[in-house]
C-alpha positions in Angstrom: -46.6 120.2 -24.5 -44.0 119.3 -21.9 -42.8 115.6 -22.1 -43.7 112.9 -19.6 -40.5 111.0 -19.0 -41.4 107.6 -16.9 -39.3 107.9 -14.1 -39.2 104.0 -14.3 -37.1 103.8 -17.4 -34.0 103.0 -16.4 -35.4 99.7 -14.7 -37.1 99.0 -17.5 -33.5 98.7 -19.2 -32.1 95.9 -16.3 -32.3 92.7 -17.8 -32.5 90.9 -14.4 -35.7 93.1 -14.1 -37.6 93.3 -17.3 -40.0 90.5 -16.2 -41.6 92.3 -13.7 -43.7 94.4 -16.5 -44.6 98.0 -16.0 -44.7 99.9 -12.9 -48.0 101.0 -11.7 -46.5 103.7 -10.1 -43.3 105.2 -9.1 -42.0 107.7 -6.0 -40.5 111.2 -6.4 -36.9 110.9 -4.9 -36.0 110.6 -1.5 -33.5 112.2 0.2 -31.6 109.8 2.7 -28.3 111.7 3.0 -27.4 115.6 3.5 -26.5 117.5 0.0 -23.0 118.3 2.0 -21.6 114.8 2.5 -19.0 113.0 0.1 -21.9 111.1 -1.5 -25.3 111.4 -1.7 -27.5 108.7 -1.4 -31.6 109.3 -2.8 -34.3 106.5 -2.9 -36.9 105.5 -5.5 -39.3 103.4 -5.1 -41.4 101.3 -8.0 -44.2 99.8 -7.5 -45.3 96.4 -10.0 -48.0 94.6 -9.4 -46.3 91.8 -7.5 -42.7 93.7 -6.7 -41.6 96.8 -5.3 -38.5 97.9 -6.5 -36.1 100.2 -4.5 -33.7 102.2 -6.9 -30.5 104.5 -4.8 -29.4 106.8 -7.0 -25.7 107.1 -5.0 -23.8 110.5 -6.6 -20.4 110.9 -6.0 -19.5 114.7 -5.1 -15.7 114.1 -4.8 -13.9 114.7 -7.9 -10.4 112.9 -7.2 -12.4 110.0 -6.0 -14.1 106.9 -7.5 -16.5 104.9 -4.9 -15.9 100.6 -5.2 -17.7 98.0 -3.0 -20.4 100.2 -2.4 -23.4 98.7 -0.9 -27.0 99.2 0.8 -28.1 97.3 3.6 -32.0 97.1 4.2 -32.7 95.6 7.2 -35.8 93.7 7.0 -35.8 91.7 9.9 -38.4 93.4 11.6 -41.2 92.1 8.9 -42.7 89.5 7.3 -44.4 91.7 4.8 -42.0 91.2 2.8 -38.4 90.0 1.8 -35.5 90.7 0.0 -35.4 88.8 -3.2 -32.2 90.2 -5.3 -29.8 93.3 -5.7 -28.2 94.5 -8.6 -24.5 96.0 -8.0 -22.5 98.3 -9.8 -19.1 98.1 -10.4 -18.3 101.5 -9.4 -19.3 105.1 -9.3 -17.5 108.3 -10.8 -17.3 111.8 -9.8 -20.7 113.5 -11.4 
């Protein structure tokens, strides 16, 4: 039988995150760059039952560079559905 892999995991293993339980459910990836760029950028998104959290997987496709101060901005000034209640950085991404 073919192994179900949650593809929540890996926010499961956040510390900042691990009170938000289980995810109900979770997207396939999202696209939000072009395979040909310098990076590419893909979206997840997990739903909890009171939290939805938004996971960019950002791959770096240049081998003689490392990306530093990378960010996302999500504009959310448009609703009051919602709102913006943390981000978790990284301190930097390799080639791979």
């Amino acid at each position: 039988p073919k192994e179900v892999v949650d593809p929540a995991a890996v926010v499961y293993e956040i510390p900042e995150l691990a009170a938000l339980g289980r995810a109900f459910r979770s997207s396939k990836p999202v696209m939000l760059t072009e395979n040909e760029t310098e990076y590419v950028v893909q979206c997840v998104k997990h739903i909890f039952p009171n939290h939805v959290v938004l996971q960019f997987i950002v791959q770096n496709t240049i081998e003689e560079q490392r990306l530093d101060n990378v960010t996302v901005v999500f504009d959310d000034a448009d609703t009051e559905s919602f709102k913006i209640s943390g981000e978790i950085p990284v301190d930097g991404i390799a080639y791979g």
